[in-house]
N, C-alpha and C positions, 0 to 999 in steps of 0.2 A: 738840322735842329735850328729853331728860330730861333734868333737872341734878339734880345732888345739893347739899343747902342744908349748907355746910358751914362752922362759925368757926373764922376765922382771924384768928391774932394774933400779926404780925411785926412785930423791934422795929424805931425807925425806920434803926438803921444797913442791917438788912438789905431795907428796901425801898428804900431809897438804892441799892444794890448793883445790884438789879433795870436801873436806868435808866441807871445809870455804870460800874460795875461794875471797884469800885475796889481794895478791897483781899483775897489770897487768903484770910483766916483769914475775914472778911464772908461771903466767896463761899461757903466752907466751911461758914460757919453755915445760909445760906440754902438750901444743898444738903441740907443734913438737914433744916430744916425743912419743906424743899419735898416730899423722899424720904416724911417723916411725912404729908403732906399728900396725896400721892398714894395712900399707902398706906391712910390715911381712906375714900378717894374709893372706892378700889378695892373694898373691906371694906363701904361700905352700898351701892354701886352693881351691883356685880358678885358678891358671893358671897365675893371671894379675901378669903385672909390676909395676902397678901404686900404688905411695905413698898417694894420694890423692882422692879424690872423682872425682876429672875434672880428667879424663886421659890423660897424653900427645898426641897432635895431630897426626894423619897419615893420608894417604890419602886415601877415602873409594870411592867406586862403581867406578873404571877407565873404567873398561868397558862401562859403561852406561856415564860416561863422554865421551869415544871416538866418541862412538854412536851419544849424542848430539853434538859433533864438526866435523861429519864426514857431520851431518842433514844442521849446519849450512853452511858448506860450499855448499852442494849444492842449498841452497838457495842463496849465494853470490857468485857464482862461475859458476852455469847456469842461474836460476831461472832471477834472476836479471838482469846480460848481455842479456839476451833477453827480458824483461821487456822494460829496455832502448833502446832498438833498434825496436822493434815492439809497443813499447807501448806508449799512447798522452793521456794526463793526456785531452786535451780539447773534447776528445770524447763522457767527463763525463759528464764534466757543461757545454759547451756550447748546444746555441738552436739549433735544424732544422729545415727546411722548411717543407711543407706538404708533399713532398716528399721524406723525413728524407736527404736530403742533409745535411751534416755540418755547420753551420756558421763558419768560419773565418777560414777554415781547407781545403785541397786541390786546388780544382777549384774555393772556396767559401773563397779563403783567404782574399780579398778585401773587402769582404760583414760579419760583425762577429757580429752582432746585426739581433734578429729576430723582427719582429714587423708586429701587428695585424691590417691590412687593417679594416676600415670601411667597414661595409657590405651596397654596391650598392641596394641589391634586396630588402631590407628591410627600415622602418622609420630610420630618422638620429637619430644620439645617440648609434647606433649598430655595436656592432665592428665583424666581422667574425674570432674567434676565430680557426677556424678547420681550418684556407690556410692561416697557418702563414708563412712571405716570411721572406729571407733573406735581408739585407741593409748595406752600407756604415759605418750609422752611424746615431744615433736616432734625428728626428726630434723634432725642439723646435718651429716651429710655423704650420700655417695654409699655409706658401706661400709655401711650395714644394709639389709632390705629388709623388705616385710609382704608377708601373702597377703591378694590385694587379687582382689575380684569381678569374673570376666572372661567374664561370660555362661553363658549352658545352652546345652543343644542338645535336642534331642526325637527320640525312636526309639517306632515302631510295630511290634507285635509281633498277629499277628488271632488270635483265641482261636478263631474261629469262622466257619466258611468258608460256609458256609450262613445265617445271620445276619449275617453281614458287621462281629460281633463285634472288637474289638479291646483292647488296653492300650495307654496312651500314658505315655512313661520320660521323665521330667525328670533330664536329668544335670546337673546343678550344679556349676562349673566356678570355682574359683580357684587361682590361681598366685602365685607370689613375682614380685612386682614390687619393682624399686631402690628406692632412697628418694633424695630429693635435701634439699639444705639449705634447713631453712625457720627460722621466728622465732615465740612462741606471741605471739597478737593475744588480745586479752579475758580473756585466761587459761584460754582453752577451744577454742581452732583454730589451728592450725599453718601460716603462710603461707609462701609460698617466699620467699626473698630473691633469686630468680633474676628480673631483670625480666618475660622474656616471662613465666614462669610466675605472677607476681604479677600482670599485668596480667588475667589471667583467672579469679583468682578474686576483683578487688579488687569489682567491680559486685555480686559474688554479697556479699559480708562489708560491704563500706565502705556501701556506697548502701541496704542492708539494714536496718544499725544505724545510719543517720543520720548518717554521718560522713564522707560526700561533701567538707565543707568541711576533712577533719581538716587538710592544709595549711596554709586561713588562718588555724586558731585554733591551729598552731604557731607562725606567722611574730607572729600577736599577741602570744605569749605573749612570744614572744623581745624584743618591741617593745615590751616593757610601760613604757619610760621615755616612750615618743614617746606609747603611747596615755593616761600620768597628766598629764603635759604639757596634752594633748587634752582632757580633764575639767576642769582648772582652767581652760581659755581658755574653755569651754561655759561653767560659772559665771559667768566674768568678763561675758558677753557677757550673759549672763540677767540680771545686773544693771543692766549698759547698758540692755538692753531694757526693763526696768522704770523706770531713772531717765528713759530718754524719753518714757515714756507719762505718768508724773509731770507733766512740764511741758507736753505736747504733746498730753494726751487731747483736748480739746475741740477743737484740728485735724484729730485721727487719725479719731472720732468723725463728726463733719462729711464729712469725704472721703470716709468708706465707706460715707456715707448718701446723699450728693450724688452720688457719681461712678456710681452704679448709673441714680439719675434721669437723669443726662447721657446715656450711655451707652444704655440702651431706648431713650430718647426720639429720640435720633439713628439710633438703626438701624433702629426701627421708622419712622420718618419718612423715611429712605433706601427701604426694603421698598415701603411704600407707595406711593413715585415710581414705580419699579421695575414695579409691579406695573400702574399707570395708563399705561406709556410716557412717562412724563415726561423719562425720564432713563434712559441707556443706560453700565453700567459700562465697557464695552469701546472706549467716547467720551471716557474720560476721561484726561487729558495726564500726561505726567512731570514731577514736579517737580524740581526741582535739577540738578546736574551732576557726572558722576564717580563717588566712591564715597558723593557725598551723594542720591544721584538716590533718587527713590521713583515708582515706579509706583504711580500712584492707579488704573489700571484689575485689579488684584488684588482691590480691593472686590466685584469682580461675582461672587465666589465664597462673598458672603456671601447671594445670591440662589435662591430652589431649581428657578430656569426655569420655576412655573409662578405663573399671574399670581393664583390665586384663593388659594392657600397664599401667595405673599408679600404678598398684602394679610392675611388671618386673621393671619400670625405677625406681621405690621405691627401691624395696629390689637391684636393681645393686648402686644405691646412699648412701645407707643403709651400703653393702661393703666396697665400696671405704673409706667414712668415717672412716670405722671399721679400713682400711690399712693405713690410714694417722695416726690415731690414734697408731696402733702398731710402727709405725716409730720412733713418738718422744716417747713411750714409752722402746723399746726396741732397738732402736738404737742410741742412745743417745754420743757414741762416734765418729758417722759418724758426726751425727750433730756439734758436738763439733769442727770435724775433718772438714770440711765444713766451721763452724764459724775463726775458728783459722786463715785458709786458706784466707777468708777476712781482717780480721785485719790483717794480715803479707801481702797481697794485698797493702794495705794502707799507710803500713810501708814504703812497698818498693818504692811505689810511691812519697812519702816525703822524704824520705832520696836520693834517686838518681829520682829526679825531670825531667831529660832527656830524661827519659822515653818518656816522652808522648810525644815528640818530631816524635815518632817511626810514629804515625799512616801517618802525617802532614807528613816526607820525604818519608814513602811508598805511599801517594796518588802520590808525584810528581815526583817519582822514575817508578812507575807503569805507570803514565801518558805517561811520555816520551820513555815508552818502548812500549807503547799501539798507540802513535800518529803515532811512527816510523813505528809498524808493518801496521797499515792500510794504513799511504801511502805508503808503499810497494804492498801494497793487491792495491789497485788500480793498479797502474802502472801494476800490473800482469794482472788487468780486461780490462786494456783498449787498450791490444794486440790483443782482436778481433775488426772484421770489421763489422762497422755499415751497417745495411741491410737499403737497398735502393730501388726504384723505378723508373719506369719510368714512365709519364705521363699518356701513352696511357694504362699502367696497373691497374693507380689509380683509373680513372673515370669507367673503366669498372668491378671493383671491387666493389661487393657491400659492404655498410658501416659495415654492421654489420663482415664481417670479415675483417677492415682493422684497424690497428692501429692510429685510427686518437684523438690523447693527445694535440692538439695544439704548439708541437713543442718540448715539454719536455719530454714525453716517450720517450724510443730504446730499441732497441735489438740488440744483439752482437751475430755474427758468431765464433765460435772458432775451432779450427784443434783440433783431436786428441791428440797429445800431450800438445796444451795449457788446457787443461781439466785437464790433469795429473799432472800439474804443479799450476792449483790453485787448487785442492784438497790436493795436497803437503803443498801448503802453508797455505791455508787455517788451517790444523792441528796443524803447525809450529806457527800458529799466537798462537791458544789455548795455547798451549806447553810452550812458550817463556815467554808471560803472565803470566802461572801460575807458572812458574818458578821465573819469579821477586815475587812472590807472596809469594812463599817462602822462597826466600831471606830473605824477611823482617821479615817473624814468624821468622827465625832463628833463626836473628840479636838480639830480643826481646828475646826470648827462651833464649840464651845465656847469655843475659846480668843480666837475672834474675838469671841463673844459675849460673854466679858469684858473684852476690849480696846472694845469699843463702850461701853458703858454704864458704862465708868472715868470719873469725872467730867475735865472739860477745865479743868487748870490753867495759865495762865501761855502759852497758846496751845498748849500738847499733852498729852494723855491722863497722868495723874498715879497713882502710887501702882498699876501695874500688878503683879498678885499675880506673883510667880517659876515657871517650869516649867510654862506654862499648858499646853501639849501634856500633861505628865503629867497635870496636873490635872484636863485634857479626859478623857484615859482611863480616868483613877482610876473618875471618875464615871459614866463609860459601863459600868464593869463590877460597878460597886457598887450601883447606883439601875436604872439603866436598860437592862440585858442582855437584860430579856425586850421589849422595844419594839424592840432592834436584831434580837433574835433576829427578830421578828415579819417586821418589813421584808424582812431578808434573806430568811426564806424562801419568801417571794413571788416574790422576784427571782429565788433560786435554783433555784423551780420553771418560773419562763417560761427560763428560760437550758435547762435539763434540754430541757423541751421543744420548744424550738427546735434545740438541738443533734439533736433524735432526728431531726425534723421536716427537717435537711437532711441526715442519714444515708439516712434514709428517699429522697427527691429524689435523692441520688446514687446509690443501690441502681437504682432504678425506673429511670434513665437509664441507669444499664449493661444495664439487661435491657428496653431499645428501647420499654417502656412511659412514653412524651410524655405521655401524659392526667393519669398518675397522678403523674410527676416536676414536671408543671404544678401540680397542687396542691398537692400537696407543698411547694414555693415560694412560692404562693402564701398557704397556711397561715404558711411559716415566715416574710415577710416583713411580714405582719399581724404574729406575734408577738412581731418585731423590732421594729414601730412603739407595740404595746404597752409593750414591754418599758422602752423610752424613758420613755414618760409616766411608767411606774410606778417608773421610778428618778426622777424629776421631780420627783412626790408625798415618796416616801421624803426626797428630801434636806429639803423642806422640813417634811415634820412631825419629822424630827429635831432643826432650829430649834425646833421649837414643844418639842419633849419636853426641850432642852435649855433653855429660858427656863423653861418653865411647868409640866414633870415631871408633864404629861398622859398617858394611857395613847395609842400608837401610834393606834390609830382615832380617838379626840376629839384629837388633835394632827394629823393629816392632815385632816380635816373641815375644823378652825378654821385652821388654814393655807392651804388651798386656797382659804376664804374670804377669809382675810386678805391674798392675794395677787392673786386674779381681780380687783379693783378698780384695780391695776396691771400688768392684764397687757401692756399697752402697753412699761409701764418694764422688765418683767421680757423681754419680746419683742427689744426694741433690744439691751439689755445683752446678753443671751445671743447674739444676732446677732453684736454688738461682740466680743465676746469668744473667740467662735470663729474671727472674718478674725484678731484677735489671736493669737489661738494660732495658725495657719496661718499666719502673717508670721512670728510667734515660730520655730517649729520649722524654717521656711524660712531665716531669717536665721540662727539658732545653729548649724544643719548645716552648713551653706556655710559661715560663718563656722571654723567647727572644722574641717573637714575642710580647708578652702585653709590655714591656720595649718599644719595639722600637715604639710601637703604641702610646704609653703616650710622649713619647721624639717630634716625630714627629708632631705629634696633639697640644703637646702645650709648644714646643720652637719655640722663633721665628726666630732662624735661618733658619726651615724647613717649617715656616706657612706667612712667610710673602711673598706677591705676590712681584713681581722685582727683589728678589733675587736670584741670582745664585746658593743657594743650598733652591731653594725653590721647595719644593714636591706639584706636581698637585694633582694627583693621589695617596692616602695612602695605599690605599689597596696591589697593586704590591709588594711595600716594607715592609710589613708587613707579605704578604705571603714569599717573600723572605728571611725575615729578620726570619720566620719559618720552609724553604727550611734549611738555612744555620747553624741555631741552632741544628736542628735537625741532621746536617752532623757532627759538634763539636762534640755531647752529643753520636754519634756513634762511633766515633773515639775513644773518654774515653774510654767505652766500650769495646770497640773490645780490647783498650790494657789493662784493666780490665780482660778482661776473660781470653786473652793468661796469663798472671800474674799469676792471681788465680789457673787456671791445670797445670803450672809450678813449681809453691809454692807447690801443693798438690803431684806431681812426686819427688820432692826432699825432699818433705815431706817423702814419702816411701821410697822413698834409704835414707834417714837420719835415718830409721828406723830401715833399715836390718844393718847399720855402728852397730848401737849401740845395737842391740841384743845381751846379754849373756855377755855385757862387763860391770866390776863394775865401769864405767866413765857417767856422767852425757854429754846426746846430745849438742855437741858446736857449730854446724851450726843455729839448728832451732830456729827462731827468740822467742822473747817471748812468745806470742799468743800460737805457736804451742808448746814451750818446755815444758810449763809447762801439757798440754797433752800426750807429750812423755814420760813425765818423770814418770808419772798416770800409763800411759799403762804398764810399765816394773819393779813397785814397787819401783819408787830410793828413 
């Protein structure tokens, strides 16, 4: 083992301190001397400068910064000026005619409402939804009417009696049809308020534009006291959930490591019987009586009738048991190391509360960078030119190859280079995305990283700097943009190509090609389990870029290193932490949604009729009020889990600080020191 030969000269109050650890201003001392000491160590043994565990900032991956500001600019500097000059946002929502003219746009700017003439050839009541025309402006009674397309007819005329010659005469046929009373929907189609007639073109309009649910997101809207009510009881409850895991991890832990070995081991040990005739489920008695009774012969449905499959699924259940079982037998300081990581989770989350502030400004940081990119992504789609027709083309087309959607479908022509320029962007949206996305782990990642490494006075983390979220950010966008740029566009190229990869799979399955929809899935669910690892990597070299302000490649290198020597602790935890989040979003939805059902059901703010926050409808808000719980109790979570492999990365570099040195570990929160301290014999 290398040492480095290093003098040291502590006075004796502060080696007193070491053993007793008596007064804080001592401790204080000993903490810088220690900080100095390490920083020695580090400086002739390793190369570094740094005094400290956080390394002073510098600025990592420029390159890949240039890169992304060279990206952005041609997205604001062509992309765009031609968006706006070629591009009409109304090519998108407004209707057309059956001859896909535009409403309200070129020659059609006076006419910007489509509206579905009554069908002449048919009983009244019948609207002709296929030769929806252009109009003025939506009719509100029975007194006007339009000349609305009521078919051709065809006449032959023979030119030539020996040739057998002819003309064929397209007569082109419209009439004044009534109008009836409608209401403008989007601000560019005329719906009837007449029910039958509204039920007929709601499938064509509602279910079209996505707004199948538009009902319950009225009845929410109207609900909005029951569904804020609903939010605040989610929090309360995400609290609860975390003050019990507080006190109860190393139960919780236990259970969902044991209850898996009980469980194989028992069923694969049933299978087995099963399979040898030892034992026959349909033999087997009722226990109890009444509505306590339980049929124990229902077991036999855990069997698959044949003897040579429930021995295999036996004896592989048989295993697995066997490897749950050597887990907590023989790994017992992963566990430890896994549990610890929870409680110091916990800590941190009570002692800097702001935290969880992280998930709530990344949804609405991520929003506004998400709403920006798509209306950009329009204005870029709607630089092609809507395909059109002419009359004499229409009728003599037959239907089944024309596009006839009643006025809602199009299709877009595009040049060569507008091709080039949404696949540009198109990438740049992923990119951008997952770049805020990162941001925000950073922000997080960082902030716990200085809540780790605050020294522990007085038995909890002392002198924690203010607005460490901010502080997380500052830095991610000052030092280290081109290292998140990096990550992120790794990510956001396997996301790109996954998403084609099941465009692709779902094409090939509509058009009855199995072979090619097979790999197509196949492809893309490889690059789902890539996808995984490589966010895996990323979050952890982001630790490393945030301690040590490595460039992204030598920070994922030396993390992956730094962490494969616990991949055991790092396996449990993340295990642990997902049945956590899965009990969590389980218990907070239910939890919210029965609250808000009991609140609603039987106060009378929400149950009495004439009231202004009186709920017609319970169900909407009860499902939303389960929508919404469930988004809170995810949110916990996600910054639950970033915390936890945070907690457990500083957990190991607290480890390698204090190897071979005779000073007891002064970063690591309780939970964890008194395991560090195990590990090294103090």
């Amino acid at each position: 083992r290398k040492e480095a030969m290093v003098s040291i000269s502590l006075p004796l109050s502060g080696i007193t301190s070491i053993f007793s650890g008596s007064a804080d201003s001592e401790q204080a001392t000993l903490e810088h001397q220690a900080k100095g000491l390490l920083g020695q160590f580090a400086e002739e043994g390793s190369g570094a400068s740094s005094s400290s565990p956080i390394s002073p900032k510098k600025c990592t991956d420029v390159g890949c910064l240039i890169v992304l500001v060279a990206c952005f600019g041609v997205m604001t500097c062509v992309i765009f000026p031609h968006a706006s000059t070629h591009g009409n946002l109304a090519r998108l929502h407004h209707g057309f005619d059956f001859l896909g003219h535009m409403c309200g746009v070129g020659n059609f700017t006076d006419r910007p409402y489509v509206f579905y003439c009554s069908d002449t050839t048919t009983s009244a009541g019948v609207l002709d939804l296929a030769h929806p025309i252009c109009i003025e402006s939506c009719p509100t009674s029975q007194a006007t009417w339009h000349s609305c397309f009521a078919g051709h007819t065809t006449s032959f005329t023979v030119t030539d009696v020996t040739t057998e010659s002819f003309n064929e005469t397209f007569h082109y046929i419209f009439s004044k049809v009534e109008d009836y009373s409608t209401y403008t929907f989007l601000g560019a189609y005329c719906v009837p308020k007449e029910k039958a007639l509204y039920n007929q073109v709601k499938d064509l309009l509602m279910n079209r534009f996505g707004n199948s649910g538009m009902e319950m997101v009225v009845e929410l809207i109207d609900s909005w006291e029951a569904i804020l009510v609903s939010v605040f009881i989610a929090i309360l409850c995400g609290f609860l959930y975390l003050l019990c895991l507080e006190y109860l991890a190393r139960c919780v832990v236990y259970t969902i490591i044991i209850l898996p070995c009980i469980a194989f081991s028992l069923l694969g040990f049933w299978l087995i019987l099963v399979s040898q005739g030892l034992v026959n489920g349909e033999d087997l008695p009722t226990v109890g009586s009444g509505w306590q009774a339980v049929d124990l012969s229902v077991i036999q449905v855990l069997s698959t009738g044949q003897e040579e499959w429930d021995l295999g699924i036996g004896i592989f259940l048989m295993v697995c048991g066997l490897a749950f079982g050597l887990v907590v037998c023989f790994c017992r300081y992963s566990i430890s190391a896994a549990i610890g990581c929870i409680e110091a989770t916990c800590d941190c989350l009570q002692e800097v509360p702001s935290l969880l502030l992280n998930p709530f400004i990344a949804v609405v940081f991520q929003l506004v960078v998400l709403s920006t990119l798509i209306a950009g992504f329009l204005w870029v789609i709607s630089c092609g030119d809507v395909e059109e027709e002419e009359i004499g083309h229409y009728v003599t087309t037959p239907v089944a190859e024309v596009n006839r959607l009643g006025g809602v479908a199009r299709s877009f022509k595009y040049t060569e280079e507008e091709y080039y320029y949404i696949a540009f962007y198109l990438f740049m949206m992923f990119w951008l995305f997952e770049l805020s996305c990162a941001i925000s782990q950073f922000a997080l990642i960082y902030a716990v990283e200085m809540w780790y490494f605050t020294p522990i006075r007085s038995g909890s983390k002392s002198s924690m700097p203010s607005a460490p979220l901010l502080r997380g950010a500052t830095v991610a966008l000052q030092y280290h943009l081109g290292s998140l740029a990096l990550g992120s566009c790794i990510i956001a190229a396997l996301r790109l190509a996954r998403a084609l990869g099941t465009i692709i799979a779902h094409s090939q399955k509509e058009q009855g090609n199995q072979v090619a929809s097979t790999v197509a899935s196949a492809c893309t669910c490889c690059l789902d389990c890539f996808t995984r690892f490589v966010e895996y990597v990323n979050k952890n070299a982001y630790m490393e870029v945030a301690l040590h302000s490595n460039n992204f490649c030598d920070s994922a290198q030396s993390a992956f290193k730094r962490m494969s020597g616990e991949i055991i602790s790092v396996q449990i935890l993340n295990g642990v932490t997902w049945v956590l989040s899965i009990g969590a979003l389980g218990c907070i939805a239910t939890a919210g949604a029965f609250i808000t059902y009991l609140m609603v059901e039987n106060w009378s703010i929400f149950n009495t009729p004439g009231k202004d926050t009186y709920v017609a409808n319970i169900w909407p808000v009860v499902v939303g009020a389960g929508v919404i719980s469930t988004a809170v109790a995810w949110n916990f979570m996600m910054v639950f889990d970033t915390i936890s492999d945070t907690i457990l990365y500083c957990f190991v570099v607290d480890q390698g600080l204090c190897k071979g040195w005779l000073m007891a570990p002064q970063y690591a929160p309780p939970s964890l020191k008194k395991l560090l301290a195990n590990s090294h014999n103090y």
